[in-house]
C-alpha positions in Angstrom: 0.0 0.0 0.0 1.1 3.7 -1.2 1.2 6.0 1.9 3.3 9.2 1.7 6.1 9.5 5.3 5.5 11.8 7.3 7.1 15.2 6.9 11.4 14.3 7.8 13.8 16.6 8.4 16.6 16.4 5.7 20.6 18.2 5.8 21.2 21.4 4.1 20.9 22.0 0.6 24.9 22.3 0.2 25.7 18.9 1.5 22.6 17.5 0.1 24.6 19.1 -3.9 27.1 17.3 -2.9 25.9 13.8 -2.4 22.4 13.6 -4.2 24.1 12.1 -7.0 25.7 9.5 -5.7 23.0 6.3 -5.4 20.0 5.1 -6.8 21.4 1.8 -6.6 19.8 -1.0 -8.3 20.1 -4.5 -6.8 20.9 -7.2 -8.9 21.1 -11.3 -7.9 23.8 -13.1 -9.6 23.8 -17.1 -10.0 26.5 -16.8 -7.4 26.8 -14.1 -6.1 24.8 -10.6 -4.7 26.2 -7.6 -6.1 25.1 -3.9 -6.6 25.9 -2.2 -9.7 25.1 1.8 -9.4 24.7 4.6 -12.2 27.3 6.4 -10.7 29.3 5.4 -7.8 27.7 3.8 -4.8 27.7 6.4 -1.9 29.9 6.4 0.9 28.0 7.7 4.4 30.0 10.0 6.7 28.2 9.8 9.2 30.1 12.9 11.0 28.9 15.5 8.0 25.6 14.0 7.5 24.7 14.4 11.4 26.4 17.6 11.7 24.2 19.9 9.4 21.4 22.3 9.7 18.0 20.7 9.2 15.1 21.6 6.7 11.8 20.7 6.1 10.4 18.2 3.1 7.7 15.6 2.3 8.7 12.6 0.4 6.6 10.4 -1.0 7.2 6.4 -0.8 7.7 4.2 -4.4 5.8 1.5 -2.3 -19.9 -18.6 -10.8 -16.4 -21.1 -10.9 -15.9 -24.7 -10.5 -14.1 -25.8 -7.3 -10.3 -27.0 -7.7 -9.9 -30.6 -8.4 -8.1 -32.9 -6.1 -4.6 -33.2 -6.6 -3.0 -36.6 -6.9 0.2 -37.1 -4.5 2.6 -39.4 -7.2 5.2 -39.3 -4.4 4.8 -39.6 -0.9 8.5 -39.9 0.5 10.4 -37.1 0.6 13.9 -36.6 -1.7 16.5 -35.3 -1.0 16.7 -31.5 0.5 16.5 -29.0 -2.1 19.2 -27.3 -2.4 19.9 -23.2 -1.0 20.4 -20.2 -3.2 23.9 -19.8 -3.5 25.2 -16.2 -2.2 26.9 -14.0 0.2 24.1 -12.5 1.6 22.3 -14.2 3.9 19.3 -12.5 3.8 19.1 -14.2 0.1 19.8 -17.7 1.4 16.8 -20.1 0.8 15.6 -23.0 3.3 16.4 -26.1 2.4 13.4 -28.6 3.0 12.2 -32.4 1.8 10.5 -32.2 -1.4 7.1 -34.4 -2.4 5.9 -34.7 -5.8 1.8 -33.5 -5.9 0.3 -33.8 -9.4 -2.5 -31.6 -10.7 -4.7 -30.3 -13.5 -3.6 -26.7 -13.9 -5.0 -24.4 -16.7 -6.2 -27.3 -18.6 -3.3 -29.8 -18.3 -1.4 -31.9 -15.8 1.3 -30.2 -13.7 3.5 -32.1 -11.4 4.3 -29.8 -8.5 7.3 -29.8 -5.5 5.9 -29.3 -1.8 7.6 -28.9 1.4 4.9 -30.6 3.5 1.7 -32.9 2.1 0.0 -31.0 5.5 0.6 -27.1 4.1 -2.5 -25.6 2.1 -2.3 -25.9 -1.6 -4.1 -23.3 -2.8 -5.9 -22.6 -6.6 -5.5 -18.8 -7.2 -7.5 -18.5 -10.3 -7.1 -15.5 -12.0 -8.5 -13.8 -15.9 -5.1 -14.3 -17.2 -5.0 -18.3 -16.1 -4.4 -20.0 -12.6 -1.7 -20.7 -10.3 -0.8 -23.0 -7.8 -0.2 -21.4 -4.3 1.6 -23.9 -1.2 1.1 -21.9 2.2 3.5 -22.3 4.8 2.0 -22.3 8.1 5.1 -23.3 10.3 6.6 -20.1 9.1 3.3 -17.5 9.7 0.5 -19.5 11.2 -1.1 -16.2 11.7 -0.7 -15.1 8.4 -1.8 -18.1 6.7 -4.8 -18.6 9.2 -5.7 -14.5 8.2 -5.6 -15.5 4.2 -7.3 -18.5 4.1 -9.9 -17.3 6.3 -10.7 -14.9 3.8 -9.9 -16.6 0.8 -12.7 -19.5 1.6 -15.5 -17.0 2.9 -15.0 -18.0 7.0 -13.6 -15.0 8.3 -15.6 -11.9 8.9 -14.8 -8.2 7.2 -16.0 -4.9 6.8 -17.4 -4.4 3.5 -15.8 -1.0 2.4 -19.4 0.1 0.3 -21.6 -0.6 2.6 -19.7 -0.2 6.4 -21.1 -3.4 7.3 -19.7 -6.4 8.5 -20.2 -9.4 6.1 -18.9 -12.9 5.2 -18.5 -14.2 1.9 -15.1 -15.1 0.0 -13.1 -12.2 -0.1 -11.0 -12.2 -2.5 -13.5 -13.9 -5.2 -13.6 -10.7 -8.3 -11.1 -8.8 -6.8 -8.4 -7.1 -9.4 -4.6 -6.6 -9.1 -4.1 -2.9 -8.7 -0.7 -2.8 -8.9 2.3 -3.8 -11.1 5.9 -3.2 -10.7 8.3 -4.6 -13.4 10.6 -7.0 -12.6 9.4 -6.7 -8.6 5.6 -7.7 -7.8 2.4 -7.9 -8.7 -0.4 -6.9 -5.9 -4.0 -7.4 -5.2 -6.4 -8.1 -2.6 -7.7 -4.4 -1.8 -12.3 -4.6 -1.5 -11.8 -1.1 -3.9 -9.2 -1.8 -5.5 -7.3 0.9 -4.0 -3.8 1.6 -2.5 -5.0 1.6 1.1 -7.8 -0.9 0.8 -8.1 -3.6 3.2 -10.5 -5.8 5.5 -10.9 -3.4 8.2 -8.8 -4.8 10.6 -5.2 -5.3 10.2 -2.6 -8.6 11.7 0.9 -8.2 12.9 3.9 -9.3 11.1 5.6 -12.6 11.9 9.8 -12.5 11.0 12.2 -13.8 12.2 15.4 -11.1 11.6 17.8 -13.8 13.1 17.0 -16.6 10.8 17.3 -13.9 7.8 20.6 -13.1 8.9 19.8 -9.7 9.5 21.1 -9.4 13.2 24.9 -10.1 11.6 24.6 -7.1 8.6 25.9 -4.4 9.6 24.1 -0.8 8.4 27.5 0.7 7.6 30.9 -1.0 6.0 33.9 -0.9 6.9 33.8 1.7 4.1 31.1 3.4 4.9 28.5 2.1 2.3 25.2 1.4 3.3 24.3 -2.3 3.0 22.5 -3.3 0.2 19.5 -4.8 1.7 18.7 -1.4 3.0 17.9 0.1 -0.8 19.3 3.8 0.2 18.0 5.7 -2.7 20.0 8.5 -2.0 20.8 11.1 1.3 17.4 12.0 2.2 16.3 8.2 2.3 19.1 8.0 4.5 18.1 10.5 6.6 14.8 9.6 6.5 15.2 6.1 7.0 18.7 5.9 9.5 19.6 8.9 10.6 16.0 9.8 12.2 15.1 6.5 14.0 18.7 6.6 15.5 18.4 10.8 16.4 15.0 9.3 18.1 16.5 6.8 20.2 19.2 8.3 21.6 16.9 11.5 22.4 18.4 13.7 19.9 15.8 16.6 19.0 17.7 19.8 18.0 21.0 21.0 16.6 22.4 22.0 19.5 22.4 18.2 21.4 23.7 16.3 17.8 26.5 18.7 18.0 27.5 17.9 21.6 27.1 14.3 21.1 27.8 13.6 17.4 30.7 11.2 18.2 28.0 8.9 19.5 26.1 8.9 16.7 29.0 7.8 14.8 29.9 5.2 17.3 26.6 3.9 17.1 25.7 4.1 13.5 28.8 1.9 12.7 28.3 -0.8 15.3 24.2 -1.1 14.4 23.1 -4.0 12.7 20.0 -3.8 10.2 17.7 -5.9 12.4 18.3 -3.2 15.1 17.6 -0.6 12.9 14.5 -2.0 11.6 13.8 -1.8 15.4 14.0 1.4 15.7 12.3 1.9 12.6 9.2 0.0 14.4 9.3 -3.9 12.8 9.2 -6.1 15.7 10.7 -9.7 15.3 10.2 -13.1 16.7 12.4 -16.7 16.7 9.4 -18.6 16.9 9.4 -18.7 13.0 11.8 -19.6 10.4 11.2 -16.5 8.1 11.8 -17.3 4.2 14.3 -15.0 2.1 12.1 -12.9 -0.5 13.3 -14.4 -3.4 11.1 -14.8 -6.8 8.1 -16.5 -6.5 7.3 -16.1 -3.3 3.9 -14.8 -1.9 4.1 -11.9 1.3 1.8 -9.6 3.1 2.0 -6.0 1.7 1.7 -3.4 4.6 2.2 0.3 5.1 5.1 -0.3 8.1 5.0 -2.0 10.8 1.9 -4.6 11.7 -0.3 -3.7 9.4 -1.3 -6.3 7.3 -4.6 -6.9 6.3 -5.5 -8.5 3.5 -3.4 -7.5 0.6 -0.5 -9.9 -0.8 2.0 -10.0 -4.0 3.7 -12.1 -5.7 7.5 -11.5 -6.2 8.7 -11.4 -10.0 12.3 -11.5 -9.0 14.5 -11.6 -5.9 14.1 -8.8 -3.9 16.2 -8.4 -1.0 16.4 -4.9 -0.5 12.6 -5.8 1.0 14.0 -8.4 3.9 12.7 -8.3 7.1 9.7 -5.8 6.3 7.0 -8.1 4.6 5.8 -11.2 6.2 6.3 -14.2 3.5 3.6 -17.1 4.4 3.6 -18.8 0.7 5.5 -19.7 -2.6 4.2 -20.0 -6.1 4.5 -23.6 -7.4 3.2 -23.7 -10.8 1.5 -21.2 -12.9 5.1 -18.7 -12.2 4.6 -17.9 -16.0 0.9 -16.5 -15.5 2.4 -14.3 -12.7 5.3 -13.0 -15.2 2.4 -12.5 -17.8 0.4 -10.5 -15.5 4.1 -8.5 -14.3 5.0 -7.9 -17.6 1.7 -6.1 -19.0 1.2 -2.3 -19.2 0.8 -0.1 -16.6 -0.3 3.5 -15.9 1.3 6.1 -13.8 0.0 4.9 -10.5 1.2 1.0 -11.5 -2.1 0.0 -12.2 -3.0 -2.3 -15.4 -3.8 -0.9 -18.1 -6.1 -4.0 -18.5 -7.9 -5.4 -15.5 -6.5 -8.6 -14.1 -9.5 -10.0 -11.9 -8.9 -12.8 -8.8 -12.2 -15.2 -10.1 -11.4 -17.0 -6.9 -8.9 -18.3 -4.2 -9.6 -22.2 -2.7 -8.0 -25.0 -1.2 -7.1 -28.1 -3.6 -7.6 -31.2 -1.8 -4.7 -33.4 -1.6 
């Protein structure tokens, strides 16, 4: 969901000349390997100029009647062998490794022989105008989450219907549309109206676990002073906005006059903090009583506008998106029907990111295994 921060304070426009230039990075996974390759040069944060400048005032606006499903027919009950991680240096990209069963279906119109974790997680038919998709849930790793979806999904959990104010029962997500569309990122739906901020009228928290993501041994800084990569610094205001203002908050820096006296502990600090204690202080919360998934392509996640505020809109990731890890609660992962999903990702879009052809959600169920 689009929702504009809240007014920031940002440095001066001379330092701000001087290092606008330097980011925009855009993250890219190698087979191997995560690296980062920049228009220009990535930007170096010194943390000793940024802090030590006079503040101004800014807004900035944020990117961010069917037949049933058929039973499925397991063909292999015994696990194989563990799949096998995403290889890379980032841990936050590292995948789980879990048995595999063999489930075979009839998916837009022909057999499909799919891989699943666990016979016992959901399977789930997301059928859509542009064909269907086959959904596995993963309950161990969000049991709230998943509980929240399919509760919706199959018509037994209560909402607030947006037209009329009332609260009503009936499948939720049955003629909804994907509103949005980001190229080579997500596709997202599940708003009642089809808006940015739709949602059920009630909202869940997350459930992540920042250890098991790695994020507790990332530090925010280098030993060179770059920002890491999961963080997506667009440029120095996103820094301020985003690391600089949490930290000025916690420490019970409000005015020039106290950064000045005790800028050398911002600098201490801001070069010891980790990312999951920055996403802390940004407001995410994290538990160890899940084993969070990496957001890599294919996966399903809450969306949210910051901390604990899902409701009832998801997307579908078109590509590995690690600069997203540890702020979106992953509960599922696409396992066939990944080319309707890059279909849908790949079709025109207006200003706002929304289709330039609808893309309606006939209906979300449970295939029977």
């Amino acid at each position: 969901m689009i929702q504009p921060f809240p007014p920031c304070l940002v440095l001066s426009p001379p330092l701000r000349k001087m290092v606008d230039c330097c980011i925009r990075a855009n993250v890219r996974i190698n087979a191997r390997q995560l690296t980062v390759a920049n228009e220009q040069s990535p930007m170096k944060i010194a943390p000793l100029k940024f802090a030590a400048l006079l503040f101004t005032t800014i807004t900035v606006l944020s990117p961010l009647g069917q037949a049933q499903p058929a039973p499925a027919a397991v063909t292999q009950p015994a696990p194989l062998d563990a799949a096998a991680p995403l290889a890379a240096t980032d841990p936050a990209l590292t995948a789980v490794a879990s048995p595999i069963f063999k489930v075979t279906l009839t998916l837009n119109g022909r057999p499909a022989e799919i891989e699943m974790e666990d016979l016992g997680n959901p399977l789930l038919l997301i059928q859509t105008t542009r064909g269907d998709l086959a959904v596995e849930l993963l309950p161990k790793d969000a049991p709230q989450t998943v509980d929240n979806f399919l509760g919706l999904a199959e018509g037994l959990k209560p909402f607030i219907d947006p037209r009329s104010g009332e609260q009503v029962q009936r499948p939720f997500y049955d003629g909804l549309v994907f509103h949005r569309i980001i190229k080579d990122f997500m596709i997202q739906g599940g708003s009642p109206d089809g808006q940015a901020n739709g949602g059920p009228g009630f909202t869940i928290d997350d459930e992540i676990n920042a250890v098991s993501l790695g994020l507790d041994l990332m530090k925010v800084l280098d030993e060179d002073g770059y920002p890491a990569a999961v963080l997506g610094i667009r440029d120095q205001a996103d820094f301020q906005q985003r690391v600089l203002l949490p930290l000025y908050k916690s420490m019970g820096i409000d005015n020039e006059t106290t950064l000045q006296t005790r800028i050398a502990d911002v600098d201490q600090r801001l070069r010891a903090m980790s990312v999951k204690e920055l996403f802390e202080l940004q407001g995410y919360r994290y538990s160890q009583a899940f084993q969070s998934r990496a957001p890599l392509r294919g996966v399903i996640a809450m969306a949210n506008s910051g901390p604990d505020s899902n409701g009832s809109q998801f997307f579908i990731t078109l590509a590995d998106t690690p600069w997203i890890t540890g702020k979106f609660t992953v509960f599922g992962k696409v396992r066939a029907g990944m080319d309707i999903v890059d279909s849908i990702g790949n079709m025109p879009v207006d200003a706002e990111k929304r289709p330039l052809e609808p893309v309606t959600i006939l209906l979300i169920r449970r295939i029977a295994i």
